[in-house]
Structure formats: C-alpha cells, structure tokens
TORGUTI-920323 format. One line per field, with one value per atom (N, C-alpha, C): residue number from 1; atom name; x, y, z. Coordinates in Angstrom, 2 decimals. Example, Ala and Ser with C-alpha at 12.3 -4.5 7.8 and 13.67 -1.06 7.14 Angstrom:
! TORGUTI-920323
n <- [1, 1, 1, 2, 2, 2];
atom <- [N, CA, C, N, CA, C];
xx <- [13.19, 12.30, 13.20, 12.85, 13.67, 12.90];
yy <- [-5.69, -4.50, -3.30, -2.25, -1.06, 0.03];
zz <- [7.80, 7.80, 7.80, 7.08, 7.14, 7.87];
//
This chain:
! TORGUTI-920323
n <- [1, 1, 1, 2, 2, 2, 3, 3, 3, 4, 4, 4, 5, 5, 5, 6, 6, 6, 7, 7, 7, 8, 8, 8, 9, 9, 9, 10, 10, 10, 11, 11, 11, 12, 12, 12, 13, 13, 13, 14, 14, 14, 15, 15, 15, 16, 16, 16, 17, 17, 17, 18, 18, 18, 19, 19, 19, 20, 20, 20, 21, 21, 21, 22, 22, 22, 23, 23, 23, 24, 24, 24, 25, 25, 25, 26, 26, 26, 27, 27, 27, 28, 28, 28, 29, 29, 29, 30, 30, 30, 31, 31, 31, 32, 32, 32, 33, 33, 33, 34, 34, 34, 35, 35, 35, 36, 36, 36, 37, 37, 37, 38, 38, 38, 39, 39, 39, 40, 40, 40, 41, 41, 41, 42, 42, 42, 43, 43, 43, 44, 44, 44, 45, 45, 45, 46, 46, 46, 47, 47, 47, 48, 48, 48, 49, 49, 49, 50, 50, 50, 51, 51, 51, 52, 52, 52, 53, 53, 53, 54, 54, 54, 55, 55, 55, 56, 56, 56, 57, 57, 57, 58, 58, 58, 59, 59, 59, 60, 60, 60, 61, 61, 61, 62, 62, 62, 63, 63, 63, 64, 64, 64, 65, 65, 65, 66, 66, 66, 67, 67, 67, 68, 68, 68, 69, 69, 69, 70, 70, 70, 71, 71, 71, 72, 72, 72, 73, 73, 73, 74, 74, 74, 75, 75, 75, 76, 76, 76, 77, 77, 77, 78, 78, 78, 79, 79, 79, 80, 80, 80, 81, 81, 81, 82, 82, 82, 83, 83, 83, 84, 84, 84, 85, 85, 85, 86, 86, 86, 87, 87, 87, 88, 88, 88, 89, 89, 89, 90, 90, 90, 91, 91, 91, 92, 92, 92, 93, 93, 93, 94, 94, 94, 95, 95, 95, 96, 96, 96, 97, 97, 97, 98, 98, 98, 99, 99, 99, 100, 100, 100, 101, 101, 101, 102, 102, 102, 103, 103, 103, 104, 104, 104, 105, 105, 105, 106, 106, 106, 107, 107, 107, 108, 108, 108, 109, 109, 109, 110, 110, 110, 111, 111, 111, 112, 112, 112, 113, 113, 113, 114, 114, 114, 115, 115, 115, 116, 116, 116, 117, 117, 117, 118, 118, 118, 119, 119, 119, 120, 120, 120, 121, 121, 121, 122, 122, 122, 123, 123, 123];
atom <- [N, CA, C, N, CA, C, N, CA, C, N, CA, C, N, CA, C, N, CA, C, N, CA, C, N, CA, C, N, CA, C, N, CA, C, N, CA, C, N, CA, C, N, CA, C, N, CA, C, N, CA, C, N, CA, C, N, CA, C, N, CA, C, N, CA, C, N, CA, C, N, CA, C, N, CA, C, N, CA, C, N, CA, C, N, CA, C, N, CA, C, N, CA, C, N, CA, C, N, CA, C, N, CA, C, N, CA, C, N, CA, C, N, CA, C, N, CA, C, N, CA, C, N, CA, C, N, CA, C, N, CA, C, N, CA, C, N, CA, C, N, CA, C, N, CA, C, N, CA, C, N, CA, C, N, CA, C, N, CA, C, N, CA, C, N, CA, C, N, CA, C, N, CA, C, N, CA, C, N, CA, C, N, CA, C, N, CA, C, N, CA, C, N, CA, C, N, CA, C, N, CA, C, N, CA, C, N, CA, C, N, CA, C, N, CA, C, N, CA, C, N, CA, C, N, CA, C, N, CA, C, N, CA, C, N, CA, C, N, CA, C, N, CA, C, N, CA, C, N, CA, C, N, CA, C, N, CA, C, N, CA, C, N, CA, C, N, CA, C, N, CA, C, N, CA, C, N, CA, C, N, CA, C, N, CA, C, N, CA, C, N, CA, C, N, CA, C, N, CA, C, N, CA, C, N, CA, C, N, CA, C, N, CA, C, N, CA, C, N, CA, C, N, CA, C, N, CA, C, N, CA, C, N, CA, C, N, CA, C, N, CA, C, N, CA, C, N, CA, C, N, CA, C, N, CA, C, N, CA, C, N, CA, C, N, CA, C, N, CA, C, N, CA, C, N, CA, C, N, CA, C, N, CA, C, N, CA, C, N, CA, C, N, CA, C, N, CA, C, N, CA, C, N, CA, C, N, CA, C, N, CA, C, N, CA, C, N, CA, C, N, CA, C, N, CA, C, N, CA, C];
xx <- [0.85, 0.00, 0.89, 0.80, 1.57, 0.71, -0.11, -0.97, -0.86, -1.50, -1.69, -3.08, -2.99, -3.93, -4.98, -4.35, -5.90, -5.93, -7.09, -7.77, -8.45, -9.12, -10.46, -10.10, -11.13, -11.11, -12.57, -13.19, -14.72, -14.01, -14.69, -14.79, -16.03, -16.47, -18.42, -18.12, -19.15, -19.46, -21.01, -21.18, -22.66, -23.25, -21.82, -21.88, -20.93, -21.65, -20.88, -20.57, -20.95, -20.23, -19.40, -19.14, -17.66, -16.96, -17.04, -16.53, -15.30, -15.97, -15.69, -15.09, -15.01, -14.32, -13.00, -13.75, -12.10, -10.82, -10.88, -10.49, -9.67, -10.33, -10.09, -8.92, -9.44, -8.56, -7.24, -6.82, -6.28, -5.18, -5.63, -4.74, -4.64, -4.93, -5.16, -5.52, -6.84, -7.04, -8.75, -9.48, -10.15, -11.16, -12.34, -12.88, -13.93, -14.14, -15.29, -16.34, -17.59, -18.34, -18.90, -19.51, -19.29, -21.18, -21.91, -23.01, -23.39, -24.81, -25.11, -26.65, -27.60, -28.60, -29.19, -28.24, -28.03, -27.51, -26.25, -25.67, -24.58, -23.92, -23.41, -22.28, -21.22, -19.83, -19.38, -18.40, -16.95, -15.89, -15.10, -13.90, -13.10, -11.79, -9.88, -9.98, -9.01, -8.29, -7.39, -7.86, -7.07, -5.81, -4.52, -3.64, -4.01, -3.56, -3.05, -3.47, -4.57, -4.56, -3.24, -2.07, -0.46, 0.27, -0.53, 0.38, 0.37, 1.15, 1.21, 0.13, -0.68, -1.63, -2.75, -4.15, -4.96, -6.22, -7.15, -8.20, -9.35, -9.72, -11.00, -11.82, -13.25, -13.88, -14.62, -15.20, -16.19, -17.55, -17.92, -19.29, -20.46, -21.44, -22.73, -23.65, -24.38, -25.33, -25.88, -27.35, -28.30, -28.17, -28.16, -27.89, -26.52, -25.57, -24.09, -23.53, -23.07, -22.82, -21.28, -20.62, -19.16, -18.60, -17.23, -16.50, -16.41, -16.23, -15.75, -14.38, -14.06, -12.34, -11.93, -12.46, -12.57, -11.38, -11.11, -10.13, -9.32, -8.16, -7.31, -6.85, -7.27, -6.97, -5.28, -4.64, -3.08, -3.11, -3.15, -2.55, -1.25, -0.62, 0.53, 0.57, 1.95, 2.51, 3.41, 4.13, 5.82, 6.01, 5.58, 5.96, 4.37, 4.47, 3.22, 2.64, 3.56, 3.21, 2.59, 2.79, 2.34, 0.21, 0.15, -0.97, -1.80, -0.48, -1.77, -2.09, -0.99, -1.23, -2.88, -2.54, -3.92, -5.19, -5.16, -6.20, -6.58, -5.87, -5.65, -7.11, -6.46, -6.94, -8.09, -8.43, -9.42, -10.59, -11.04, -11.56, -11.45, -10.34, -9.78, -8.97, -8.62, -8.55, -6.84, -5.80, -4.86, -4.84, -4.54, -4.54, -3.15, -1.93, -0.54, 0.16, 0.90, 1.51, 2.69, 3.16, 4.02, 5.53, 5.41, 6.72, 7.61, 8.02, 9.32, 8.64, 8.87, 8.52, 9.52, 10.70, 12.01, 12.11, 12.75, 13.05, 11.56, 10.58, 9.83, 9.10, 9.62, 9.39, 8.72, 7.56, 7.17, 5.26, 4.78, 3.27, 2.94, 1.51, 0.87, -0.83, -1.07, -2.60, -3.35, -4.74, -5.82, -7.43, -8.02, -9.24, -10.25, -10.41, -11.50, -12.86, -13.38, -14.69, -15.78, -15.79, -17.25, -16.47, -15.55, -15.02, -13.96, -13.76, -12.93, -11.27, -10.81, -9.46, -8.92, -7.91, -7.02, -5.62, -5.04, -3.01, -2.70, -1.80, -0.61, 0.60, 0.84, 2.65, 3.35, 4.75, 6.02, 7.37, 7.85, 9.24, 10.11];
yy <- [-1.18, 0.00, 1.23, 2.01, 3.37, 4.71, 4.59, 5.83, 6.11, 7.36, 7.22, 6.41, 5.39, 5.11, 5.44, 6.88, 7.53, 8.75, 8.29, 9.30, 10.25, 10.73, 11.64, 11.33, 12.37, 12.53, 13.65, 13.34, 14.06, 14.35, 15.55, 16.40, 16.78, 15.84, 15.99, 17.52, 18.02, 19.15, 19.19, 20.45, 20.67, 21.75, 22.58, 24.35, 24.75, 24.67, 24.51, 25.91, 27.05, 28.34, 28.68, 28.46, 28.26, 27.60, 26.13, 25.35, 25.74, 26.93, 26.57, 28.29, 28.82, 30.04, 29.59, 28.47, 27.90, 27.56, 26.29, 25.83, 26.90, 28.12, 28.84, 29.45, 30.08, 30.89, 30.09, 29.05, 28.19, 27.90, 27.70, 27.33, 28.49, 29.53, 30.27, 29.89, 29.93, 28.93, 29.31, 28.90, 29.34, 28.09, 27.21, 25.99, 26.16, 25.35, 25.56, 24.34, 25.24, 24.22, 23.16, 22.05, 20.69, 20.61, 20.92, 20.61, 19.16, 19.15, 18.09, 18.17, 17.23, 17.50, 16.74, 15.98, 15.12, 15.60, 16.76, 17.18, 18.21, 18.60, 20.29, 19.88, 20.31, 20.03, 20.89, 21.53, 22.00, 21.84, 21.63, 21.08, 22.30, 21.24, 21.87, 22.16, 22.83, 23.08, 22.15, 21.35, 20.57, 20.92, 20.66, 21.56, 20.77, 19.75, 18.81, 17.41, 16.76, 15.27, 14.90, 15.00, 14.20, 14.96, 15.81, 16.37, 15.55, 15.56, 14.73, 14.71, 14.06, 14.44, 13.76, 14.12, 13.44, 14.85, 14.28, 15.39, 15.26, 16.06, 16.11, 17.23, 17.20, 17.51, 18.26, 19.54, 19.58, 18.84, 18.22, 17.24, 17.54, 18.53, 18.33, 17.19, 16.41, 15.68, 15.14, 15.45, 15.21, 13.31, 13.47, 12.66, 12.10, 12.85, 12.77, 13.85, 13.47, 14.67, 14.54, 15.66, 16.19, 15.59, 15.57, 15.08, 13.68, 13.46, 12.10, 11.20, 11.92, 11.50, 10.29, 9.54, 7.90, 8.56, 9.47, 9.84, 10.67, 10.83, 12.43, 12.43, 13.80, 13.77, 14.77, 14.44, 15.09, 16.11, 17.52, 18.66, 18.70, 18.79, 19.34, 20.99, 21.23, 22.62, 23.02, 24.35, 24.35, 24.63, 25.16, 24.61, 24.70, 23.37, 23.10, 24.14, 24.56, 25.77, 27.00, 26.83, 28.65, 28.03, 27.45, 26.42, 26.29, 25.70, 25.49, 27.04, 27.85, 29.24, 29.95, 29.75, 30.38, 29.47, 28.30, 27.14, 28.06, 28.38, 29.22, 30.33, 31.18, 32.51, 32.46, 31.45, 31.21, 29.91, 30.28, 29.70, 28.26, 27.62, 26.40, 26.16, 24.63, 24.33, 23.68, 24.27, 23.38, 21.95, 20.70, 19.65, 19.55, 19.17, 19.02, 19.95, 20.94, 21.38, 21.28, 21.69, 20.96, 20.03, 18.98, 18.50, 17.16, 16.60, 15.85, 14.42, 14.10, 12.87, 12.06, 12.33, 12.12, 11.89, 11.13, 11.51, 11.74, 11.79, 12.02, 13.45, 14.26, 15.97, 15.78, 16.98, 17.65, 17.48, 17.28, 17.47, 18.20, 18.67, 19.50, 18.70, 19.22, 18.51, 19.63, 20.27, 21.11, 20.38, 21.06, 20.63, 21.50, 21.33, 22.71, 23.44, 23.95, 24.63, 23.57, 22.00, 21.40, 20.33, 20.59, 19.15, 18.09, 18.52, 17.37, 17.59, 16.39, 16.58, 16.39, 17.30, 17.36, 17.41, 16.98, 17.29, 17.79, 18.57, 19.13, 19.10, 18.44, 17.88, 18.76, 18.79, 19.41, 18.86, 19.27, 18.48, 19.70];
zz <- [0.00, 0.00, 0.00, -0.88, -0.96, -0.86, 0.50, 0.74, 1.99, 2.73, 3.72, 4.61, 5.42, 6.04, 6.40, 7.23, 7.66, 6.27, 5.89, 4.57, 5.04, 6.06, 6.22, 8.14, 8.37, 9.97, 10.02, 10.77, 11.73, 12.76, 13.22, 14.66, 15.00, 15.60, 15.99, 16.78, 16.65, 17.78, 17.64, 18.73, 18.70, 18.50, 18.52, 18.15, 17.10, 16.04, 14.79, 14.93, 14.66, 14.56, 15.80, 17.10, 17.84, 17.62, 17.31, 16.32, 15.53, 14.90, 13.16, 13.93, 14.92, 15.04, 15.76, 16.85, 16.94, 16.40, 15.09, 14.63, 13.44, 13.09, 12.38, 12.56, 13.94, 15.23, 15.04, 15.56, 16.16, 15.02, 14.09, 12.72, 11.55, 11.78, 10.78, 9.78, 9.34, 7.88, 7.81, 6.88, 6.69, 6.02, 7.06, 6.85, 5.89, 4.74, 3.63, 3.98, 3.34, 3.87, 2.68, 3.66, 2.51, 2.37, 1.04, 0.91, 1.22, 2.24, 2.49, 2.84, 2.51, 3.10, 4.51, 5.15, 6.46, 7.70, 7.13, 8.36, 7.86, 9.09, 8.39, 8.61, 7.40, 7.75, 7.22, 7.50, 7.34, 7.20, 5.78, 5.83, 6.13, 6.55, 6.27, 4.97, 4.98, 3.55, 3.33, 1.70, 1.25, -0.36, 0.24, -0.69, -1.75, -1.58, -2.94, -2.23, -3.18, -2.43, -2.21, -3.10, -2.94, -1.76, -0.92, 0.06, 1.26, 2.21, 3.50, 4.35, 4.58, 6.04, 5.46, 6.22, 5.79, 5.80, 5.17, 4.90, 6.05, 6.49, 7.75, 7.65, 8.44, 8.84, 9.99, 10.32, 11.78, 11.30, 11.78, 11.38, 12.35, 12.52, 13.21, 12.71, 13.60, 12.74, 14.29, 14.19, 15.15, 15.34, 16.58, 17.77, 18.18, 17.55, 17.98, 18.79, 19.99, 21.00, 20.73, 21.19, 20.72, 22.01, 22.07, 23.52, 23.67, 24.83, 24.85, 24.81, 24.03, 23.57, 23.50, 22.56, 22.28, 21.12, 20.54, 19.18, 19.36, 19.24, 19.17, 17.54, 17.48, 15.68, 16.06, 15.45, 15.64, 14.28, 14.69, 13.54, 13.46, 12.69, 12.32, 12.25, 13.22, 13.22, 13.29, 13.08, 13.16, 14.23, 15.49, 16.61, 17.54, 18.00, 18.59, 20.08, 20.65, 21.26, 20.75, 19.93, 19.44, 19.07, 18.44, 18.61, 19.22, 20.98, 22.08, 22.76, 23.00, 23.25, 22.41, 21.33, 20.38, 20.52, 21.27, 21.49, 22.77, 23.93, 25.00, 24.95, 23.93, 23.42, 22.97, 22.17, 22.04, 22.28, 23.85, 24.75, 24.48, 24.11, 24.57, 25.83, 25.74, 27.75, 26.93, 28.05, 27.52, 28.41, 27.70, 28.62, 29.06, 28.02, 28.10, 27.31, 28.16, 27.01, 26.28, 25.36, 24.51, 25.27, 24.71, 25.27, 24.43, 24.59, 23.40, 23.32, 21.99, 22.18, 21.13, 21.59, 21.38, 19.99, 18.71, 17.85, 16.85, 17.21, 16.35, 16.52, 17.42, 17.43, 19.24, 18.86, 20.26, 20.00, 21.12, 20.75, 22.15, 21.97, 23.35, 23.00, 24.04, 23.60, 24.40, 23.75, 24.12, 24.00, 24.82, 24.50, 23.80, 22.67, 21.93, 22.61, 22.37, 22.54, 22.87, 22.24, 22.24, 23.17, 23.73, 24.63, 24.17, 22.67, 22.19, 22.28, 22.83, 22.81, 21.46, 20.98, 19.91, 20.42, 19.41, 19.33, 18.87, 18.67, 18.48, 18.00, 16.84, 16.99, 15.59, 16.04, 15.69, 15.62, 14.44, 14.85, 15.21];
//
C-alpha cells in the first residue's frame, strides 16, 4: 500500500459556529463548507490530495454529542506551542503542554470549545 492510512477525519461538535471560530482561530485557515442534506460540515483546507496528512472535517449531525475522547486527531505545526497558546486565546482548555517525544518531534494537547481533545505535533 503506498498511501496514507488515515484518509479523512470528523470532529463531531454541537456548536458549529464556535466550532468553526475555533479551529479557524487556532490554525489560521479558513474551513469551507461541505453541501449536504443530512448534516453540516466544514472542511480543512485541502492543498493537494499528494500532500502529506490526511483530509478532515467539523461534522454536526443530530444525535451525535461532541466530547468524549474515544479519538485524538493530531494537527501538524511548526511549533506546537504557538498552537496550544492560540487554542488558550481562544476559549480552549490546555490539557498538556508541549513537550518531546524524542526523535519524532514535540506534541501539546488542548481541548477545543465542544469538549474534544485534539493534538498538536512538531518536529
């Protein structure tokens, strides 16, 4: 297999417009939304399918509550502090903040606006 594994990623919430101000906030970037007539989503910005990472989602859809943390979806950043600081700023909870995870860089972990834990990592 010469792909990446994980293809796609959801971020249930329940307050899609804090949500979608967080995530914005947080990464500087700017989430488009995905027509649907089931449920409301918002993608990442995707560069190039051939670029590194995987493509995701904020996903509302009635009778799925946000939180829980059965998943941590890991962002990529150039340094994962600056990240959890702006997760900070904008009424996110930091859980861990950044620290080594020896030759494979640094991660921090926050908790967003609807409860869900996310990562952080950097080399």
């Amino acid at each position: 297999m010469n792909m990446n594994q994980c293809v796609w990623f959801e971020i249930y919430v329940e307050d899609m417009l804090r949500a979608k101000k967080f995530y914005e906030a947080v990464f500087q970037t700017t989430l488009v939304q995905i027509p649907s007539s089931e449920l409301e989503m918002w993608s990442f910005p995707l560069v190039s399918a051939q670029s590194y990472g995987a493509h995701g989602a904020l996903v509302k859809m009635e009778g799925i509550k946000s939180g829980g943390n059965s998943t941590v979806v890991y962002f990529h950043c150039e340094d994962c502090a600056i990240e959890a600081k702006r997760a900070e700023r904008n009424d996110g909870k930091l859980l861990k903040e950044k620290f080594s995870i020896g030759e494979n860089g640094f991660i921090a972990l926050v908790f967003d606006t609807e409860g869900n834990a996310i990562g952080l990592h950097s080399r």
